[in-house]
N, C-alpha and C positions, 0 to 999 in steps of 0.2 A: 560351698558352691563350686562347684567346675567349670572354668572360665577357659577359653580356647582364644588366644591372641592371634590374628594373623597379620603377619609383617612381609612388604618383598624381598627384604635382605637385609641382613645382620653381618654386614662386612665391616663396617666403622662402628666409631665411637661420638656419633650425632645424627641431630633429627631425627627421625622415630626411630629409629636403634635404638639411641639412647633413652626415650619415651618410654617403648617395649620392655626394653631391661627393669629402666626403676618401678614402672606397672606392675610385671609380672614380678618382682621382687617384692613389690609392700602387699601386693593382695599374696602372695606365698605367706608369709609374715605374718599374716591377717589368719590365715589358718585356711586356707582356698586351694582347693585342688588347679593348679596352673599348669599352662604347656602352652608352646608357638609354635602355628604353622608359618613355615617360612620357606620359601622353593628355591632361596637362596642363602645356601648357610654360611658363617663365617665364625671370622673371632670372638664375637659376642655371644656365641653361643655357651664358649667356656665358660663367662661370666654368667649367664645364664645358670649353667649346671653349678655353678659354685655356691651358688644361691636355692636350689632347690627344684629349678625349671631345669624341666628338660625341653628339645627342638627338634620338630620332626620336618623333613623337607618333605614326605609322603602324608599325604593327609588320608589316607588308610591305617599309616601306622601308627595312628592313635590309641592310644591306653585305654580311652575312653572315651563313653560320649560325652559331649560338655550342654551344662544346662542353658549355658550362655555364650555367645560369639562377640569380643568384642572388636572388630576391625578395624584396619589398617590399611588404605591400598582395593582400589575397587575388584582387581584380579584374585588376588588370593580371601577376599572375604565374600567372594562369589562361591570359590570353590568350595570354602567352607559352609556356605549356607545350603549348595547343591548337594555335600556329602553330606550333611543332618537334614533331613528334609522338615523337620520339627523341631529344628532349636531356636530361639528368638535372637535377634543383633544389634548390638550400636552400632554407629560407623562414628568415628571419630577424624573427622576431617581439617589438616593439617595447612593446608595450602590448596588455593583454588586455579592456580594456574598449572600448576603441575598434572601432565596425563593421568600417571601412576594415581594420584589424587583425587580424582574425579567422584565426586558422590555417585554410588551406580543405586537404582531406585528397585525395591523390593519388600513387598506388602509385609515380610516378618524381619525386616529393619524396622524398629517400631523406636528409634531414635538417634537421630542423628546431633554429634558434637560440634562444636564451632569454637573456635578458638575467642571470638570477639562479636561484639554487637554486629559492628560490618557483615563480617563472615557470615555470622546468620542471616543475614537480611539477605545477603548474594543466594545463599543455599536455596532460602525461600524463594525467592525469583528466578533465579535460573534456572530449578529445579525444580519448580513448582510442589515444592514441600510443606506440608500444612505447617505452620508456624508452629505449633504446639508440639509436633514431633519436633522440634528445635532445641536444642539444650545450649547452655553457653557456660565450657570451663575453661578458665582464660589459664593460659602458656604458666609454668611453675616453677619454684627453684626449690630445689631438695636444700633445708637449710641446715640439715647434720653436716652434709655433705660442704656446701659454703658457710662456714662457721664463723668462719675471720672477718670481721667488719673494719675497715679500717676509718681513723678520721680525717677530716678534710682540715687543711690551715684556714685559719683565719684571714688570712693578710691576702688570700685569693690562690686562683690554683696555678700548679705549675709543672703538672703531668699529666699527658691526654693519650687517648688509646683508640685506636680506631679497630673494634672486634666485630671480625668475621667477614664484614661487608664488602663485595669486589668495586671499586672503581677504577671509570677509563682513566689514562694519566693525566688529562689535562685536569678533571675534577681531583683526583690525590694530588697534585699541584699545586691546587688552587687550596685545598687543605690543608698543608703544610706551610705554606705562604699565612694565609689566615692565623694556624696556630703560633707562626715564629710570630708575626708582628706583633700577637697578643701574650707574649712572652709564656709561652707553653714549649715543652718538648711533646714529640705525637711521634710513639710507634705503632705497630700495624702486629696483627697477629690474624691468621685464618690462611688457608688451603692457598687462596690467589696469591697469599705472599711467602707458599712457601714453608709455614711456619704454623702451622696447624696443632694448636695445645689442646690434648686433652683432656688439661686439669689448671680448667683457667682459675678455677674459686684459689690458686696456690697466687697468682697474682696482680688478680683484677684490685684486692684491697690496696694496692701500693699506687691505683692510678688516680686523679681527683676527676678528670673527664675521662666517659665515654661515651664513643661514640656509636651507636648499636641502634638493633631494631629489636621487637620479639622478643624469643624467649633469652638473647643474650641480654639484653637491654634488661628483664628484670633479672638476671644472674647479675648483671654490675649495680644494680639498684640495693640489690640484698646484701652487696658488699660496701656499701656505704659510697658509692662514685654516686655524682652528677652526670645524668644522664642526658644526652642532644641524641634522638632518633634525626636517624638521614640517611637517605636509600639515593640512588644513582638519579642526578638531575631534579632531584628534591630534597630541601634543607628543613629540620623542622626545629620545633624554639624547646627551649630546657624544661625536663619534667618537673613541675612542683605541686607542691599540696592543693595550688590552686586550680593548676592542670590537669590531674594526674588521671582523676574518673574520666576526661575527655580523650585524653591516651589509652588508657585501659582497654576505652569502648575500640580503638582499632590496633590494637596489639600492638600498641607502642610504636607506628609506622605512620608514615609521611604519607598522604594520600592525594593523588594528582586533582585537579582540577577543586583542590580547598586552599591552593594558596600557592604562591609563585616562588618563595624565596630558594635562593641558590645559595651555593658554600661561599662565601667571599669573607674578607677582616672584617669590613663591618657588620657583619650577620654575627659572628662569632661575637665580636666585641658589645654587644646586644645582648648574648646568652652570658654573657660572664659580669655583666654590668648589673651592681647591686648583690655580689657574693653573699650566699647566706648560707654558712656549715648547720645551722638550724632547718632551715625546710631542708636541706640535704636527708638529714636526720629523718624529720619526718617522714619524707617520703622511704626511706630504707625501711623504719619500722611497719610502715603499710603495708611493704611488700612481704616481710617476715612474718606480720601477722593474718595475711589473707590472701598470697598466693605461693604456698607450700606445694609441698609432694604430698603430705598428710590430707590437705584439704581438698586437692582434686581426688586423691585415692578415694576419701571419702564421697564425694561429691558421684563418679564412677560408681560406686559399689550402689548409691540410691537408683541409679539408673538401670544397672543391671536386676533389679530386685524389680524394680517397676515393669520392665519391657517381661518379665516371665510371667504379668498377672493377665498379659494379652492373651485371644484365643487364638492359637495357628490357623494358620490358611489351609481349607481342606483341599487346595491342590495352585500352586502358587509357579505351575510350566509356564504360564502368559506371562509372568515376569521374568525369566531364564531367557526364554524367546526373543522376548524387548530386547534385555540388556546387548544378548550374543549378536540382535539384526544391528545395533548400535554400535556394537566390538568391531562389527566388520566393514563398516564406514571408515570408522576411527581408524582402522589398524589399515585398511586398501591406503587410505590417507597416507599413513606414517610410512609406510613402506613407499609409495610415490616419493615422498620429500625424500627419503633417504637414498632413493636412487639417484635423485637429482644432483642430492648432496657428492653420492660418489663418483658422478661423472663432472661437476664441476671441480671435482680433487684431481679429477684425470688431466681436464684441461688446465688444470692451475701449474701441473705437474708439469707439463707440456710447456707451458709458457715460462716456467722457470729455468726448463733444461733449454731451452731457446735464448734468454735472456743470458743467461749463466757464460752458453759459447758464446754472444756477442760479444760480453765482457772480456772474455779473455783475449779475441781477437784483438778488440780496442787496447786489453792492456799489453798485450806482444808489440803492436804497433808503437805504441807511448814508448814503452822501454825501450825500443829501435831510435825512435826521435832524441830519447837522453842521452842514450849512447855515443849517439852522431856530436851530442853539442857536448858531450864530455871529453869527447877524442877529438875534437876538433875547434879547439874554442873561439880561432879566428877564423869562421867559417861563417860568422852574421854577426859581424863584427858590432850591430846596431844592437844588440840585444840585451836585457840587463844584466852588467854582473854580479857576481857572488856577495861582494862586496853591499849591491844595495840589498839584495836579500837577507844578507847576515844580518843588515841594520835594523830593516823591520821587524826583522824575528828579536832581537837584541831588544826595539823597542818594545814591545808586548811580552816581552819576561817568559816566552814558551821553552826555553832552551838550560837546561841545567851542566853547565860548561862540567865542575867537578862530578858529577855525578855519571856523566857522560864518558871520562877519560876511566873512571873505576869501573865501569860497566865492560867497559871496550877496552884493557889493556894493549890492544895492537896498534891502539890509534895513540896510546900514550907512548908505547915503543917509537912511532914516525916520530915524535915532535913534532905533528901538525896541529897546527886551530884546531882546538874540538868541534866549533861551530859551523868554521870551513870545512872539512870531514862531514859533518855529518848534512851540509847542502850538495857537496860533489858528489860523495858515494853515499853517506848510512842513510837520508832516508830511500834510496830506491835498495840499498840493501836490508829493508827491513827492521834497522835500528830506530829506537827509540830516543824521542827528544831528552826527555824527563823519567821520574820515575813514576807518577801515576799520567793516565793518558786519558782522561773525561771530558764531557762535550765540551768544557770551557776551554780546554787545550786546544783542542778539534776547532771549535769557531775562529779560535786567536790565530792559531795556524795559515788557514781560510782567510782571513782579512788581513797575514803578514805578506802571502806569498802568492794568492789567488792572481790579481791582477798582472804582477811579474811575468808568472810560468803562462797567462792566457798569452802575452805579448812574445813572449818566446816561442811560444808555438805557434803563434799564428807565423815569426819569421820562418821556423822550422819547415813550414806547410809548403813553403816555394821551391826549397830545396829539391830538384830533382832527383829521382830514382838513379838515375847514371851517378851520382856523384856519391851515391852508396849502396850502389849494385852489389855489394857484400854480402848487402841486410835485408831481411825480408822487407816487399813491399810498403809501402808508405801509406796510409792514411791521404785520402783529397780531403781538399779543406771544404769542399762541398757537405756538408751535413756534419761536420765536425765539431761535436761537444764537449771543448774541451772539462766544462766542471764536473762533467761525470769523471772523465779520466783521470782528471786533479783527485779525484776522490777514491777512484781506482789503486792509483798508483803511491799518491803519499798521505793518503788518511793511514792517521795513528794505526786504528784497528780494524781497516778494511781491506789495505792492501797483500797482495800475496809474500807468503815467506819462502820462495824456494825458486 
């Protein structure tokens, strides 16, 4: 059979890239004439040819016609149905919120894929798709490919892994907190942190939790992890033998309005309560025994072989028509928000170079203010001295005296107090307390010296302009903030070096 895959781009190594690839690789394998249209080529195309497929960004320059079309992407499995006018299609539908995704509706699409029972039901509904053109191959793990199963302790786990999934910081917070109190270590792998693996099956076997949705969730299942699906602002409970058809039915994801729970210790402490390395087990063997790469290829190949015993449409323009009067809603849409999008980057831009010169004005001003009570220190004689500052800093342990004089040998040259140094001059010269500077420094800081320096400056504010007509203008204490300044001028990592 000649099978024609259309994909939008083949620049990474996930999501239908990665799909496309092992697709067109097992049905090559299989003995099937392969090739992918893709109008976006990239690195996977190599792997692609390494394998026996080749990738054409022209959907003219095809080798051939193909008996089958199986798609990806409503754009490019358009194009390919309008350049055979008589070939039949799946569409194989990955994600329903995504544009690029969108099922587009056409009388010799004679089946459409769904990743999950949900899925299908949405397609049905929203697309008003006869049920029967509905197919359902759930998400798969290549398991030549993740071979490694690792086992879980007995005594309970004590390595958790949060794969792929972006959250805001207070929810990874509120995860981390969770997993410490429940005696777990939790690191992070995916794009949002940075750290983007593309051969997790090398060390999902070393974690005993994960945390995942989808097709990662059964790649850490196939490697023998406990798996907790949990998406942004929904928490879901541990996959087991008990569970596990219930998960399957929505690809292993949390779904809004079936239940409230959020990330917290006792949620977690819930999932981990009653460890059993047994349903672990169970549920890894389910996954290795009936959602393969083998078993969807299979599963695939039935579909294509059914949708060729249809008879073509003797003239199928009324669907072309549909879809393009739909394209150009969709598309006048996207292009509106995007202007929108670029004129609120205009203004955001505008308001940062605005905010930006205030600051600096305020921090000119401030370091005029320092100056004066540095060079002059019986000049408000009411003001606090050095001395009570040193003590609070002294008290809260932000100040690393040795480490201070090694960093700074000119201050070890004076024979001055490192701690006096560095409240007269190093912090408005940019020097550092300590040797690491994190928000716990930064707070201690803020609650040693915060109140002082407001009281200082408010004596400062009186001071007339004549009595340091040297320096530039003064700040009026009219609209005067100073904990912006404060933050300006001697946060660790915010103030200027120069």
């Amino acid at each position: 059979m000649k099978i024609l895959l259309t994909q939008r781009k083949l620049e990474g190594f996930g999501g239908t890239e990665l799909i496309t690839l092992e697709l067109a690789s097992a049905w090559k394998r299989h003995g099937h004439d392969v090739c992918v249209y893709c109008p976006r080529p990239g690195k996977v195309c190599d792997l692609l040819a390494s394998n026996g497929v080749a990738s054409y960004d022209e959907i003219e320059a095809l080798p051939w016609r193909p008996d089958v079309i199986h798609g990806h992407h409503q754009l490019p499995v358009m194009v390919a149905l309008t350049a055979f006018g008589d070939v039949p299609a799946i569409y194989a539908c990955h994600g329903v919120r995504p544009w690029v995704e969108q099922a587009p509706l056409h009388p010799r699409i004679h089946a459409y894929v769904a990743t999950s029972d949900k899925m299908a039901a949405f397609l049905a509904t929203k697309h008003d798709i006869p049920p029967e053109r509905i197919s359902v191959v759930p998400n798969y793990v290549d398991t030549q490919r993740f071979s490694r199963v690792g086992t879980r302790p007995k005594e309970g786990a004590r390595k958790a892994l949060l794969f792929g999934q972006k959250f805001q910081s207070d929810e990874l917070a509120a995860l981390e907190e969770a997993c410490a109190a429940n005696g777990l270590s939790l690191d992070k792998i995916g794009a949002a942190y940075g750290n983007l693996k593309t051969n997790p099956e090398l060390m999902l076997p070393d974690y005993d939790v994960v945390f995942a949705v989808g097709r990662s969730a059964v790649e850490a299942m196939a490697c023998g992890c406990a798996v907790i699906p949990v998406m942004p602002r929904l928490a879901g409970q541990l996959v087991t033998p008990y569970s596990f058809d219930a998960w399957a039915g929505q690809n292993f994801s949390p779904r809004f309005f079936t239940g409230a729970e959020q990330i917290s210790t006792a949620w977690l402490a819930q999932q981990l309560d009653g460890w059993n390395p047994q349903e672990i087990e169970t549920v890894t063997a389910k996954i290795r025994a009936d959602f393969t790469l083998g078993a969807a290829v299979t599963r695939f190949e039935e579909l294509h072989t059914r949708v060729l015993a249809h008879p073509v449409e003797a003239d199928d323009t009324d669907a072309l028509v549909a879809h393009l009067q739909k394209l150009a809603v969709e598309v006048d849409e996207n292009w509106e928000r995007q202007q929108g999008l670029e004129q609120t980057q205009v203004r955001q831009r505008d308001l940062l170079r605005d905010q930006t010169a205030a600051l600096r004005l305020v921090e000119d001003q401030v370091r005029t203010l320092s100056r004066c009570l540095l060079s002059a220190p019986g000049l408000i004689p009411t003001h606090p001295g050095a001395a009570e500052w040193a003590h609070a800093i002294e008290e809260n342990g932000v100040f690393d005296r040795d480490w201070y004089l090694a960093t700074n040998p000119d201050v070890a040259d004076l024979g001055m107090d490192p701690l006096l140094h560095y409240i007269t001059h190093g912090a408005e010269e940019g020097r550092e307390p300590r040797p690491t500077s994190d928000a716990a420094t930064e707070a201690q800081l803020y609650e040693a010296g915060l109140a002082l320096m407001q009281h200082t400056a408010a004596q400062l504010l009186v001071v007339t302009q004549a009595q340091v007509a040297q320096e530039k203008p003064l700040l009026s204490a009219k609209g005067f903030d100073f904990i912006k300044v404060w933050k300006a001028l001697f946060h660790p990592k915010g103030r200027s070096r120069g």
